[in-house]
C-alpha angles and dihedrals in degrees: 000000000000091000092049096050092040087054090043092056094041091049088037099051095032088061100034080058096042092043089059101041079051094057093066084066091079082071093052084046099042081047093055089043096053097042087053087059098044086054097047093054106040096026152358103312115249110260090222097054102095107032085053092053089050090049096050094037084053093046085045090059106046097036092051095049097082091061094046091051087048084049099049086237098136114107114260109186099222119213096146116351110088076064088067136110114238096242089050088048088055091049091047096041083045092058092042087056109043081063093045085061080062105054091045098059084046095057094043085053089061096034093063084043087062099039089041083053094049090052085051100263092135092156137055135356109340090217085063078059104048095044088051083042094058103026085067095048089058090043105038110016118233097322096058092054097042079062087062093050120086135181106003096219108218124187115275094240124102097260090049107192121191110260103208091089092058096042091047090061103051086045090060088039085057096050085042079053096050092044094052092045092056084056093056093044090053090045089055089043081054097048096048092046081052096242122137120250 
């Protein structure tokens, strides 16, 4: 139980403080936002505005889900359970989120396939690609790993920026997610087994 509860307050303390150094990045976003109207309305509006603001919205999001799942802040819709017992709210926030460990994996595993994809794997098991990815970086140094890499995929607009960087976020957004699902799972296993937390 030591471990657990170790794990718990890492995970625990790791996103509250990345979900509040993310939040700062609204400002980055509002300023983006401002600086695309401004353009619109004196002069010519700037090509990388809204792609960027994608970019940094989508980054928000995932980065900050970690924290709003820490905080209890994701929607539940609530027919019966605020009737519940605690103990029958942990049994029933231990089940949701047992599947939610599910999903998750689910979605990481897509998530390498596309960011495997955008670094030119378009065939096989993307951790194939990222092993022979990062043994020849160990073995070769950078040259030897930019060998591995194919077609870099950039966006189809005009400004065309790469779109490894955005898909390797979400895909570390998604593992902060798991991780902070499994604390919640471990908190829920806790409370049911009446230990505090």
């Amino acid at each position: 139980m030591k471990v657990l509860r170790g794990y718990i307050r890492f995970v625990d303390l790791f996103n509250y403080g990345l979900g509040r150094l993310v939040m700062f990045g609204l400002f980055g976003l509002m300023g983006i936002l401002l600086w695309s109207t401004v353009s619109k309305v004196f002069y010519s509006p700037a090509m990388w505005t809204l792609e960027t603001a994608q970019f940094v919205m989508v980054a928000y999001y995932i980065l900050g889900g970690p924290y709003s799942i820490q905080l209890g802040s994701n929607v539940r819709m609530d027919l019966f359970y605020a009737e519940l017992s605690d103990h029958r709210k942990a049994c029933l926030d231990a089940l949701t989120v047992f599947c939610l460990i599910f999903y998750l994996a689910v979605l990481i595993w897509g998530g390498l396939a596309s960011l495997a994809y955008s670094l030119g794997n378009f065939m096989g098991s993307p951790f194939a690609f990222f092993g022979r990815l990062i043994g020849a970086f160990f073995t070769g140094g950078p040259d030897a790993a930019s060998e591995v890499l194919g077609y870099i995929e950039v966006s189809s607009s005009s400004w065309r920026p790469v779109m490894w960087p955005i898909k390797l976020i979400t895909c570390i957004g998604l593992f902060l997610m798991l991780l902070q699902v499994l604390s919640e799972f471990f908190k829920d296993i806790l409370r049911i087994r009446g230990e505090a937390v």
